[in-house]
Backbone as CSV, one residue per row, in Angstrom:
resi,resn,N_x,N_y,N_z,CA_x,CA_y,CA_z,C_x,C_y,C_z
1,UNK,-33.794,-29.428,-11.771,-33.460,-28.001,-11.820,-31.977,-27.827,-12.136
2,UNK,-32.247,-26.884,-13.493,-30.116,-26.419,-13.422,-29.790,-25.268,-12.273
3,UNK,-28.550,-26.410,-12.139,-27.949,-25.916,-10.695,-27.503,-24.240,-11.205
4,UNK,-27.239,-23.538,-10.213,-26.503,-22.104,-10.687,-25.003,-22.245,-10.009
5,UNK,-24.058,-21.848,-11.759,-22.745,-21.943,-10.923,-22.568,-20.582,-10.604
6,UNK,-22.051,-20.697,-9.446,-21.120,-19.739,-8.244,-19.732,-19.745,-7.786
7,UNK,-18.947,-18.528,-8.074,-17.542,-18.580,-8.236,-17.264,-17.791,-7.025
8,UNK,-16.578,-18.243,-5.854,-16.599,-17.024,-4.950,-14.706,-16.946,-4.795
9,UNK,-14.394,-15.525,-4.411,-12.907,-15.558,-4.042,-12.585,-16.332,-3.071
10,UNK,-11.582,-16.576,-2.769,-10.779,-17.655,-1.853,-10.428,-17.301,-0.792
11,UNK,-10.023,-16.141,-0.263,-9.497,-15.010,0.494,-10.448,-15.500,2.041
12,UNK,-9.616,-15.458,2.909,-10.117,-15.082,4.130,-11.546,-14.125,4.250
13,UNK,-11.463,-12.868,3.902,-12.729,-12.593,3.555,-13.654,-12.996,3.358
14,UNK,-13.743,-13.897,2.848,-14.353,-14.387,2.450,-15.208,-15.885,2.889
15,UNK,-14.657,-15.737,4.391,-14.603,-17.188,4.872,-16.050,-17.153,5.533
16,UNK,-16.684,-16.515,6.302,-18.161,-16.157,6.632,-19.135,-16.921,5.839
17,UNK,-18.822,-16.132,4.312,-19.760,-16.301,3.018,-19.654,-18.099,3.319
18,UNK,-18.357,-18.611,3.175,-18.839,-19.581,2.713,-19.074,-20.747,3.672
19,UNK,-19.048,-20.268,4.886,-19.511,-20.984,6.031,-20.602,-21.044,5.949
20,UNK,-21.489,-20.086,5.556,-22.831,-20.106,5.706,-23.409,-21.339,4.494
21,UNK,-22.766,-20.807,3.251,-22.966,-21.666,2.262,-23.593,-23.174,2.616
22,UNK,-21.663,-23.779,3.300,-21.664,-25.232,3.075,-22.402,-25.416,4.462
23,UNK,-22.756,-24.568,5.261,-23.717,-24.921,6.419,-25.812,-24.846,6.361
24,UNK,-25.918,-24.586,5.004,-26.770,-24.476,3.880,-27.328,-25.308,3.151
25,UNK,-27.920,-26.498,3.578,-28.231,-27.385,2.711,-28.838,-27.390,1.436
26,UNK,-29.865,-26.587,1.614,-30.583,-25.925,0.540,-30.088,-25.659,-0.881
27,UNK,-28.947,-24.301,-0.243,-28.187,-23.740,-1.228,-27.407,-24.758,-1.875
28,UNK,-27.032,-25.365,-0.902,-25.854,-26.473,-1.766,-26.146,-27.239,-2.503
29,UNK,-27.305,-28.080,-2.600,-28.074,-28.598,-3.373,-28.288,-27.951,-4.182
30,UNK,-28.390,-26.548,-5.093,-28.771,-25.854,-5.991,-27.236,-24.605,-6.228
31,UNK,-26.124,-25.385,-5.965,-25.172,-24.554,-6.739,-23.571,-25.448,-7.171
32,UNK,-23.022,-25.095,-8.196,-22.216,-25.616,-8.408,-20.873,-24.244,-7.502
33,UNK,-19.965,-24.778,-6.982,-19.507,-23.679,-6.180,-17.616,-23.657,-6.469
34,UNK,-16.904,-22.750,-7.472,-15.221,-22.308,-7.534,-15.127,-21.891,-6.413
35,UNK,-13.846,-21.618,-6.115,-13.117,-20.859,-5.210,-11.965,-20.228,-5.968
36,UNK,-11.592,-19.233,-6.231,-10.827,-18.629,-7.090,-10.469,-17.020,-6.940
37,UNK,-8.913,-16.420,-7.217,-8.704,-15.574,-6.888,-9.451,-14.029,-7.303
38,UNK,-9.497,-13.315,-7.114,-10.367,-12.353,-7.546,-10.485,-12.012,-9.128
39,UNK,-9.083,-12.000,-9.867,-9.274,-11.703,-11.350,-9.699,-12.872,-11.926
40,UNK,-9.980,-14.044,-11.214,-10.641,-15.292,-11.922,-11.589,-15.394,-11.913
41,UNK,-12.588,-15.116,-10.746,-13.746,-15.049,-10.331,-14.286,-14.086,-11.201
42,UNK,-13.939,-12.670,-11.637,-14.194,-11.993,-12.338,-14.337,-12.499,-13.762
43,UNK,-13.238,-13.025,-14.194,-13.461,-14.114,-15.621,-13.945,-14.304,-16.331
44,UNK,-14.693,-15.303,-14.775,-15.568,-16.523,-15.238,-16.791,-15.956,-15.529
45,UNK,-17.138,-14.841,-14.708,-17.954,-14.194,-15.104,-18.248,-13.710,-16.562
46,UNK,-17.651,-12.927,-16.796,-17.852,-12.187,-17.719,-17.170,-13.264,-18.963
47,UNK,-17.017,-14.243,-18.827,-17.011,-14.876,-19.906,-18.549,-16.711,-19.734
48,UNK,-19.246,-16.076,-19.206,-20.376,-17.189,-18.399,-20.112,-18.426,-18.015
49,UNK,-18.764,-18.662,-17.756,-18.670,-19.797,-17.164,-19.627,-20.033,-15.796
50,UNK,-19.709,-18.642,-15.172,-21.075,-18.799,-14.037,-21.871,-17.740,-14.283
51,UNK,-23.041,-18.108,-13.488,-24.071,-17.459,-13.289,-23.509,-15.743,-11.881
52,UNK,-23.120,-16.973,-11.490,-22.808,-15.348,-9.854,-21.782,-15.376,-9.616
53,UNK,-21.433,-14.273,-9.352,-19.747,-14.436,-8.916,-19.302,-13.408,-7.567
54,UNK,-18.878,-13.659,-7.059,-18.251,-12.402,-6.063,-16.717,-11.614,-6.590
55,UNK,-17.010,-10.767,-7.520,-16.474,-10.337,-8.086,-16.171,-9.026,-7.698
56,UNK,-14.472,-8.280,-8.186,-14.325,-6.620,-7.932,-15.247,-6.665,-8.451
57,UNK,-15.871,-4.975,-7.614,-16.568,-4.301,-8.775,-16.088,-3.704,-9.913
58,UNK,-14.856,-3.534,-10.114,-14.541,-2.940,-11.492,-15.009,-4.248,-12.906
59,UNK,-14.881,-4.997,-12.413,-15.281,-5.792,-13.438,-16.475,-5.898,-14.055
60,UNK,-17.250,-4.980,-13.321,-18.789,-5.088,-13.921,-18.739,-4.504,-15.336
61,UNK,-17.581,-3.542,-15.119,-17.819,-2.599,-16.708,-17.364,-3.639,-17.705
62,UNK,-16.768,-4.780,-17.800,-16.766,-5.850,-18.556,-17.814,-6.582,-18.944
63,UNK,-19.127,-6.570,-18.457,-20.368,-7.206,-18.445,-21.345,-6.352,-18.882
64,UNK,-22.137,-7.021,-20.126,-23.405,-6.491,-20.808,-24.524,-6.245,-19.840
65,UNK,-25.104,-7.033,-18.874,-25.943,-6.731,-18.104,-25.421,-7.577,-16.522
66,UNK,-25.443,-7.495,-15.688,-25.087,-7.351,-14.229,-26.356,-6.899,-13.583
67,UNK,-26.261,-7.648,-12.405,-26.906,-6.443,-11.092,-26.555,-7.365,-10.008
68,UNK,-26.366,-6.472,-8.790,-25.953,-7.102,-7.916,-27.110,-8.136,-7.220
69,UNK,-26.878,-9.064,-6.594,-28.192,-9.971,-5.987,-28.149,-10.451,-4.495
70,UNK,-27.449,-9.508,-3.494,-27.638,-10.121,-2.514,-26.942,-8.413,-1.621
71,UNK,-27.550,-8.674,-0.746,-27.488,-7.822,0.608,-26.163,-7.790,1.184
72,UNK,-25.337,-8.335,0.690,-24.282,-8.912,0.992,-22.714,-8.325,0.285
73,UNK,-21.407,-7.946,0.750,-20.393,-7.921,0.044,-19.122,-7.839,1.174
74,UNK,-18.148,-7.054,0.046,-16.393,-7.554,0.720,-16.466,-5.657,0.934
75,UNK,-16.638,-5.054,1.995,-16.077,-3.739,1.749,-15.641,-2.943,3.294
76,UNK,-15.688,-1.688,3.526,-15.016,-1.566,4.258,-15.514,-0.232,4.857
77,UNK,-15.394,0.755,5.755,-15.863,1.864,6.120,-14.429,2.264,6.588
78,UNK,-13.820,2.857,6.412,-12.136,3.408,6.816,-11.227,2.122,6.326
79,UNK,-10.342,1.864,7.001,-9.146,0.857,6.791,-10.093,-0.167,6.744
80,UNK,-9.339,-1.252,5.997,-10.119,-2.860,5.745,-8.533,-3.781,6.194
81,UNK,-7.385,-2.959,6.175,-6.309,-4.184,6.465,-5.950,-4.779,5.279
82,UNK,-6.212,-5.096,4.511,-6.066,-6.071,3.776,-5.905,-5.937,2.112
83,UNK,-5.688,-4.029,1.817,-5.788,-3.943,0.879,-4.956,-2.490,0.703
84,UNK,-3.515,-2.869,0.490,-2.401,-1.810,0.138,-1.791,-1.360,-1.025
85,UNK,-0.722,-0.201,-0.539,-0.131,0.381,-1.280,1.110,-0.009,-0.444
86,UNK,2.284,-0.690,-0.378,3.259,-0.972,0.378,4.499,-0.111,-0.385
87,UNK,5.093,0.539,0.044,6.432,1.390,-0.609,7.361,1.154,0.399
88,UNK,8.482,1.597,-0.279,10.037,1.781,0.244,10.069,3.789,0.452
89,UNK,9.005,4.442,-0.272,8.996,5.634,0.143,7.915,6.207,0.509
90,UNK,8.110,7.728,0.660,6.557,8.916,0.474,5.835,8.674,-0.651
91,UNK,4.687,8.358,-0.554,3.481,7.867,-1.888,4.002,9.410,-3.136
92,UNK,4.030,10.105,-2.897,4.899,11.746,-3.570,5.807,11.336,-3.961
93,UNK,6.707,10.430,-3.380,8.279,9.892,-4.222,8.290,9.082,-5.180
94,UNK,7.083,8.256,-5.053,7.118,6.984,-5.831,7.478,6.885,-7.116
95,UNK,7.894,6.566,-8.196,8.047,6.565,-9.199,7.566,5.411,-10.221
96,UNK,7.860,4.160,-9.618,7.271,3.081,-10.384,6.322,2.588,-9.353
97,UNK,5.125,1.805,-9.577,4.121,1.174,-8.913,3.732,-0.211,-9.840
98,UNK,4.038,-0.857,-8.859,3.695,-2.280,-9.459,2.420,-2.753,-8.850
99,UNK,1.676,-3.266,-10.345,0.188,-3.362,-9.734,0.191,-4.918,-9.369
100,UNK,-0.885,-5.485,-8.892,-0.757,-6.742,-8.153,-1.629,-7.515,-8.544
101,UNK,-1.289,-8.679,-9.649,-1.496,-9.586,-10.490,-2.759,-10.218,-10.426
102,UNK,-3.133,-10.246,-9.216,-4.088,-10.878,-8.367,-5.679,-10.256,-8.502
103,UNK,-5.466,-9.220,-8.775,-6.527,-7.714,-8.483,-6.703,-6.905,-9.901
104,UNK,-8.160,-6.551,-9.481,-8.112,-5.577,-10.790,-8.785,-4.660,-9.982
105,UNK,-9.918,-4.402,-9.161,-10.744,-3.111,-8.732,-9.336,-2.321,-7.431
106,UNK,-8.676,-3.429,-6.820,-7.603,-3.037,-6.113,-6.589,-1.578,-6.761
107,UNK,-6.151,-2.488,-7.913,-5.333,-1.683,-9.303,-5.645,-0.755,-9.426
108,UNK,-7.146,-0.667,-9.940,-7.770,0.399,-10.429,-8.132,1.582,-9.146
109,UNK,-8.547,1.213,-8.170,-8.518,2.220,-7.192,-7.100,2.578,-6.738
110,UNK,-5.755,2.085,-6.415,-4.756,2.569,-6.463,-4.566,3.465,-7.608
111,UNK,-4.903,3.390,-9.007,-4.781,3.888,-9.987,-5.980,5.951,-9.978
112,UNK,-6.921,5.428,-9.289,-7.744,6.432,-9.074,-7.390,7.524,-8.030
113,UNK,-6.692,6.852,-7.047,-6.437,8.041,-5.964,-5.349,8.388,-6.496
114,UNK,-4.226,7.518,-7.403,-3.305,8.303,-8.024,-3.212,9.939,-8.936
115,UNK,-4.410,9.301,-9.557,-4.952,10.750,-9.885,-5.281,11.316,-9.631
116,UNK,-6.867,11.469,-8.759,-7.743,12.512,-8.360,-7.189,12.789,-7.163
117,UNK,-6.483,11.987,-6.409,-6.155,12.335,-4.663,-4.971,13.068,-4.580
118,UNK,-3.994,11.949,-4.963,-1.814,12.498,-4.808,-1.717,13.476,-5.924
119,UNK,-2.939,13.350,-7.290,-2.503,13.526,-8.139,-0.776,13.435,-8.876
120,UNK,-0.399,12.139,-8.899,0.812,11.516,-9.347,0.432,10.944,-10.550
121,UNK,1.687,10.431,-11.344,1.675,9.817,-12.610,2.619,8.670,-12.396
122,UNK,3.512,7.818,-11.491,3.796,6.942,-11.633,4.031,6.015,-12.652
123,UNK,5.191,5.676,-12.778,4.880,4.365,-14.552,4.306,3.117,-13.180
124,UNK,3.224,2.600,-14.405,2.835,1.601,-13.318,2.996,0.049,-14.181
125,UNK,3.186,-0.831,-13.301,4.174,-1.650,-13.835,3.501,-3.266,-13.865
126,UNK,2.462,-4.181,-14.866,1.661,-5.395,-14.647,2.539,-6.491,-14.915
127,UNK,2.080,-7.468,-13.838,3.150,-8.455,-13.839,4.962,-8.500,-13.690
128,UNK,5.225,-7.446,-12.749,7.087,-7.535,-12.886,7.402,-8.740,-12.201
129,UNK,8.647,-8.921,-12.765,9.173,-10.065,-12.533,9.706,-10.073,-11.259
130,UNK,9.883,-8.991,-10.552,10.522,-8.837,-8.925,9.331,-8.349,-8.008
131,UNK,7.588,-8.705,-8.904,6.436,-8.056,-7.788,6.916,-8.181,-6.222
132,UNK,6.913,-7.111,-5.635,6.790,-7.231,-4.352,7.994,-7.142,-3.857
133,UNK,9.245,-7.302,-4.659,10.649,-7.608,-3.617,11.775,-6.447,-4.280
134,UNK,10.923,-5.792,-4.849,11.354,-5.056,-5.853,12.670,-3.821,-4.329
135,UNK,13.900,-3.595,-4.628,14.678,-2.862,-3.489,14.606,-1.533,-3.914
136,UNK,14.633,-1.291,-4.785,14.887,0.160,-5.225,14.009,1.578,-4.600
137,UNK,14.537,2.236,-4.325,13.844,3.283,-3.008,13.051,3.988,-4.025
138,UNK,11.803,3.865,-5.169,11.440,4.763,-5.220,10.191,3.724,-5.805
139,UNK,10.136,2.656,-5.717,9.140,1.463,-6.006,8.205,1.050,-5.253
140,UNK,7.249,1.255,-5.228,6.503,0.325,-4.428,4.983,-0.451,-5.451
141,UNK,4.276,-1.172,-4.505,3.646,-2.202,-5.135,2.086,-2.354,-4.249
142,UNK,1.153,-1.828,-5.093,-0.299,-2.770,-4.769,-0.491,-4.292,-4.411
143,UNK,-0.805,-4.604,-3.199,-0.992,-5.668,-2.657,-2.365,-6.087,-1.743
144,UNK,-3.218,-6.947,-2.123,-4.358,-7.475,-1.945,-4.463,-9.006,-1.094
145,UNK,-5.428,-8.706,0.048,-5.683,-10.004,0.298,-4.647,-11.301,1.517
146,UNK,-4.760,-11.981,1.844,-3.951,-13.191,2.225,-2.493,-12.532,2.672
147,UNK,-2.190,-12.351,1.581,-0.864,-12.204,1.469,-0.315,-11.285,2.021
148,UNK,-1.104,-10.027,2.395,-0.705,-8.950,3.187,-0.715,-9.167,4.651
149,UNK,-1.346,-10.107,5.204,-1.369,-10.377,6.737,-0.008,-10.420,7.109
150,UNK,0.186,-9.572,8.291,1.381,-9.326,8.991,2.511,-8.592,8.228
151,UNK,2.073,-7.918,7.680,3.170,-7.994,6.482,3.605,-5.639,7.043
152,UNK,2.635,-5.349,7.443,2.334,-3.756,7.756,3.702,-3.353,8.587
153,UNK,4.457,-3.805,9.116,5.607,-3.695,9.881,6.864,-3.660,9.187
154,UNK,6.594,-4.547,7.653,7.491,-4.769,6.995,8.188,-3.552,5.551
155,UNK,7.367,-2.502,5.914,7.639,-1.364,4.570,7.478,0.107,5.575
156,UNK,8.235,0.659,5.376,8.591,2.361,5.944,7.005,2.653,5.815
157,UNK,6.487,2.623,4.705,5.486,3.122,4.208,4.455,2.653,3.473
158,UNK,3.223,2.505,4.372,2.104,1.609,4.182,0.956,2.783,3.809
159,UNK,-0.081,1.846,2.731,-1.012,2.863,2.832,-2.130,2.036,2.413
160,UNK,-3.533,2.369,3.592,-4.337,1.595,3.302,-5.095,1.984,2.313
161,UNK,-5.803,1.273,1.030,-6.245,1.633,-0.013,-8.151,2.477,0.515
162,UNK,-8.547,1.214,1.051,-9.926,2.156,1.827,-10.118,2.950,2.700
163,UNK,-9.100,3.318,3.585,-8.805,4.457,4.210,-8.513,5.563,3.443
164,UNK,-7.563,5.984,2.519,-7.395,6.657,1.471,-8.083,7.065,0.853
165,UNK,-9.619,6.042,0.017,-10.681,6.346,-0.279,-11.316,7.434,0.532
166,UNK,-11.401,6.582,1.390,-12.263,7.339,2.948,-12.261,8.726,3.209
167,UNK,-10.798,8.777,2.878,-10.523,10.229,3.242,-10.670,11.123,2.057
168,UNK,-10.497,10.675,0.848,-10.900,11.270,-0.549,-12.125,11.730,-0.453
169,UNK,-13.242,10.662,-0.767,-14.682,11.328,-0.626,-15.318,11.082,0.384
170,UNK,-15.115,10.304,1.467,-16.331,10.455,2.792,-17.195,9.705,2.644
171,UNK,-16.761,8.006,1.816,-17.188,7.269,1.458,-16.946,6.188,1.726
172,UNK,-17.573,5.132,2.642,-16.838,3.490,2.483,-16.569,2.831,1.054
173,UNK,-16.392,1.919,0.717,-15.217,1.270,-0.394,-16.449,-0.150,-0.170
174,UNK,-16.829,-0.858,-1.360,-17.309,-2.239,-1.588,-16.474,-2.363,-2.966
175,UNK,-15.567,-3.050,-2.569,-14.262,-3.794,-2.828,-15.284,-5.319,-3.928
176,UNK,-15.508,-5.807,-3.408,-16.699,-7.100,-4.259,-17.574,-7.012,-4.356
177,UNK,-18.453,-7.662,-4.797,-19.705,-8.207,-4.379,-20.701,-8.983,-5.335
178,UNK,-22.110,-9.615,-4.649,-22.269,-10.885,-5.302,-22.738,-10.376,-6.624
179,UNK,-22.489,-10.742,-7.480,-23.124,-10.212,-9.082,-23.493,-10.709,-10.245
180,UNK,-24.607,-10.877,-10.259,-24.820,-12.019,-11.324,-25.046,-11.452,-13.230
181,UNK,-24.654,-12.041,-13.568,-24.786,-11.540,-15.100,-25.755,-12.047,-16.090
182,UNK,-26.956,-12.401,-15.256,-27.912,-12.912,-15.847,-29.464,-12.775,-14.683
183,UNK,-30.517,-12.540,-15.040,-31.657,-12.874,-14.407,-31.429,-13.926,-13.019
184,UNK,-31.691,-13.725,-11.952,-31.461,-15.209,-11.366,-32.769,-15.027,-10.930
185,UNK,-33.266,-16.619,-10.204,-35.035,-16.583,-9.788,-35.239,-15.851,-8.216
186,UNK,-36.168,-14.637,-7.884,-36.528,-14.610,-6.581,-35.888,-15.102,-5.538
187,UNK,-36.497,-16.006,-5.465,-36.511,-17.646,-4.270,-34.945,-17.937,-4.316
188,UNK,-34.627,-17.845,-5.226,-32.980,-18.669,-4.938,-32.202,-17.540,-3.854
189,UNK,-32.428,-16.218,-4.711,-31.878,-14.855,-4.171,-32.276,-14.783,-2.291
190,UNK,-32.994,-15.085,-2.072,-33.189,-15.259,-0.558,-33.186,-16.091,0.026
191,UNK,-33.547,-17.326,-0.644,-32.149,-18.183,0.197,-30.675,-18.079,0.453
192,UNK,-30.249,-17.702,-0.606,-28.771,-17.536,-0.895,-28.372,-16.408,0.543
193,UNK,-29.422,-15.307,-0.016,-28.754,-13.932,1.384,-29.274,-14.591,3.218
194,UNK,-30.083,-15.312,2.978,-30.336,-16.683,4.041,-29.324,-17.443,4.657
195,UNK,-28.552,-17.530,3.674,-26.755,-18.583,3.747,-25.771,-17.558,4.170
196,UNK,-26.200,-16.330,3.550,-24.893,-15.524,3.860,-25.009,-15.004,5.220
197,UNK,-25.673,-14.696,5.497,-26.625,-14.029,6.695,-25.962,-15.031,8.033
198,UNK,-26.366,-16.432,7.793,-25.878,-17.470,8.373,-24.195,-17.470,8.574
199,UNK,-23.696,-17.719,7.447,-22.449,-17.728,8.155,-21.945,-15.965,8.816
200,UNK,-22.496,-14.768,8.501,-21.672,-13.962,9.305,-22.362,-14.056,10.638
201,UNK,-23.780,-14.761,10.696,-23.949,-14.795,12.374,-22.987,-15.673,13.376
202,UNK,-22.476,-16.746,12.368,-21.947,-18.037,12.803,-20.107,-17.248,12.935
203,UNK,-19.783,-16.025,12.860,-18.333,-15.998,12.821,-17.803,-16.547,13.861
204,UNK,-18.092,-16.247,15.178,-17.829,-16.752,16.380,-17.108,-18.107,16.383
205,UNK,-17.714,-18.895,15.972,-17.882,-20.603,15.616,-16.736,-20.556,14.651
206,UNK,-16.588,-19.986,13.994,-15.901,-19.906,12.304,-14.814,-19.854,13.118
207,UNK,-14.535,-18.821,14.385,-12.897,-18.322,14.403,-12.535,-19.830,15.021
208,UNK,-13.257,-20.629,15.861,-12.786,-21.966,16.808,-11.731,-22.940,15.183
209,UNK,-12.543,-22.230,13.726,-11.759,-23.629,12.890,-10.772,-22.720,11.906
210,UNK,-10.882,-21.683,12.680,-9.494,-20.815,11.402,-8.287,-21.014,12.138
211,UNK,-6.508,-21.110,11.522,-5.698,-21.275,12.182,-5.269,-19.664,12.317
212,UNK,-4.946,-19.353,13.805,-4.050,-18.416,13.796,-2.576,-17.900,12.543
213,UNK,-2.575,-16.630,12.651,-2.322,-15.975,11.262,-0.881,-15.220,12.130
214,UNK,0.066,-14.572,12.437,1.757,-14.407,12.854,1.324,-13.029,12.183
215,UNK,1.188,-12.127,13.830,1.278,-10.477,13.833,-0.253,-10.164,12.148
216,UNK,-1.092,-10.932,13.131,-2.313,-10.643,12.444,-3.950,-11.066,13.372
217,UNK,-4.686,-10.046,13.390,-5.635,-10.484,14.538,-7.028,-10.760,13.352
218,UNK,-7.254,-11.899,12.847,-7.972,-12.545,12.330,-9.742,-12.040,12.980
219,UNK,-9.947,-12.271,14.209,-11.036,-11.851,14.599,-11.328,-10.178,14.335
220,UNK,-10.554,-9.645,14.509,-11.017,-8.050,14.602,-10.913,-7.856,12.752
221,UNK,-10.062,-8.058,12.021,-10.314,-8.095,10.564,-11.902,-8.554,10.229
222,UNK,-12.313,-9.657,10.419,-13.586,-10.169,10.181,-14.802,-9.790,10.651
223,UNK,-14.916,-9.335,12.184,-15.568,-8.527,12.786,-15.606,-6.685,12.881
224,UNK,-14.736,-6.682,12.441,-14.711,-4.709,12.919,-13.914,-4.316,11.016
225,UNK,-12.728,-4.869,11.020,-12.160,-4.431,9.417,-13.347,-4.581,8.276
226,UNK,-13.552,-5.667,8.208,-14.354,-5.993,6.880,-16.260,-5.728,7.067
227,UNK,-16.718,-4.896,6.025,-17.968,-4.362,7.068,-18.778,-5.321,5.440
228,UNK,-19.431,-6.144,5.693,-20.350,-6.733,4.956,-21.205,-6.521,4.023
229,UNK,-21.851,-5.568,5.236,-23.183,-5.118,4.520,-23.308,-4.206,2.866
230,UNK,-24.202,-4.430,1.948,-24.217,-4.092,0.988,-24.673,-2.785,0.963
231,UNK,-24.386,-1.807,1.796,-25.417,-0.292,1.991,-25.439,0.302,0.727
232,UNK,-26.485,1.077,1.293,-26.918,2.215,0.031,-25.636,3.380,-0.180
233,UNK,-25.042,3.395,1.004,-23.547,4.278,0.737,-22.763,3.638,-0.169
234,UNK,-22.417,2.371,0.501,-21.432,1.380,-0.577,-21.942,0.965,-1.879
235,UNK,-22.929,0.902,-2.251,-23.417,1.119,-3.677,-22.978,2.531,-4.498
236,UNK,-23.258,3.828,-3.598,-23.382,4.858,-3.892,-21.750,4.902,-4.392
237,UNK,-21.179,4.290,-3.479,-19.545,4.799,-3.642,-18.778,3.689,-4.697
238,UNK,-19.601,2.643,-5.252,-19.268,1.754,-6.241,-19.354,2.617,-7.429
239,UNK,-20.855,3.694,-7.648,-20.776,4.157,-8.842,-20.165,5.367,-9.128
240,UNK,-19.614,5.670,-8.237,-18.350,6.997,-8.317,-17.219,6.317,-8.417
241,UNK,-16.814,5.233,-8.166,-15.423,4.508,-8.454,-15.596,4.108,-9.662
242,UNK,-17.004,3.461,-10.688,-16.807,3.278,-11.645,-16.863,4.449,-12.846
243,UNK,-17.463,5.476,-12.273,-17.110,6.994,-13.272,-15.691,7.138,-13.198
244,UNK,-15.271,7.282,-11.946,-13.468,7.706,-11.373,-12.651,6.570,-12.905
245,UNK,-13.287,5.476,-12.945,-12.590,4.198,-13.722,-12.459,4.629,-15.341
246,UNK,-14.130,5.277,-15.432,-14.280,5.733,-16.817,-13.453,6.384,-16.950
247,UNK,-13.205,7.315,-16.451,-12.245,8.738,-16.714,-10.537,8.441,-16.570
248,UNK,-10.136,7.389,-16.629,-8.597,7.179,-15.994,-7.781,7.011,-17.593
């Protein structure tokens, strides 16, 4: 049998998914498995280096045919922690916004509440050479993932990207999720949500082998921040972010 390759992000978030995975014999035997940052994972996709990917959802509009294949994703119901707007000012002051290299559905939803929410125009700024350290009081910068842990203490002015949502339309935020760009078989598809299922029962266990994270509570992010489940809301609110996308 050809194996199915599977590209998943690297991110803490992400650490559940793949507990369950490599605690999965099954699955593992039947996947070739990346670890890669979110605009890679996206990629690979849409250029078939794999079959599934845990990919933004903005990236789907890059793909001829998609559908999602598992019960499963990265999203959030209010704040998720882990997915900002960090400034030196009032989101109203801002003037330049540097988007964050790393991210594209991140980008693009910073880019969406820019419009429809603050309604601002910002020059927004890919790849600067000072991302993130940028001093100038009227700059700030989209930041995703890892890298933001502990970090909320460190800017006058923080703003969580799915909270923001939240408060826009009255909608949770699915930030990823699993997506394959091709047919996959039944049987694999429930095993797979079998694995995933597994490691978020197993978090408990998971936190005994994660290292503590400096002015960051790892358990309550994974348990209470990051809400899994693939709902019919968080679908619902994927395809209003990708109209919001059309229209930008």
């Amino acid at each position: 049998m050809k194996k199915i390759r599977i590209s998943a992000v690297s991110y803490t978030n992400t650490k559940p998914f793949l507990y369950g995975i490599q605690h999965s014999p099954n699955i593992l035997n039947k996947i070739e498995l990346s670890l890669d940052a979110p605009a890679d994972c996206a990629q690979k996709l849409i250029d078939d280096v794999v079959d599934i990917g845990l990919i933004p959802v903005a990236a789907v509009l890059n793909i001829p045919h998609w559908e999602l294949v598992s019960d499963y994703c990265i999203g959030a119901v209010g704040a998720v922690n882990s997915v900002f707007i960090f400034s030196n000012c009032k989101i109203a002051d801002v003037k330049t916004l540097q988007l964050d290299p790393q991210s594209r559905s991140s980008n693009n939803l910073a880019k969406v509440l820019l419009k429809n929410y603050w309604e601002l125009t910002p020059q927004l700024i890919t790849n600067a050479d000072d991302y993130g350290k940028a001093s100038d009081a009227n700059t700030a910068f989209v930041q995703i993932g890892d890298r933001t842990f502990g970090k909320k203490n460190d800017y006058a002015f923080v703003y969580d990207l799915a909270e923001e949502w939240a408060e826009f339309t009255g909608l949770p935020f699915m930030f990823a999720g699993w997506i394959a760009n091709k047919p996959i078989p039944e049987d694999f598809i429930a095993e797979f949500n079998q694995a995933l299922k597994l490691g978020l029962d197993s978090r408990q266990q998971l936190f005994k082998e994660l290292s503590a994270i400096d002015n960051f509570d790892v358990q309550d992010y994974l348990m209470n921040k990051i809400d899994f489940n693939a709902t019919a809301e968080k679908k619902e609110a994927m395809q209003l972010f990708l109209d919001y996308i059309r229209m930008l």
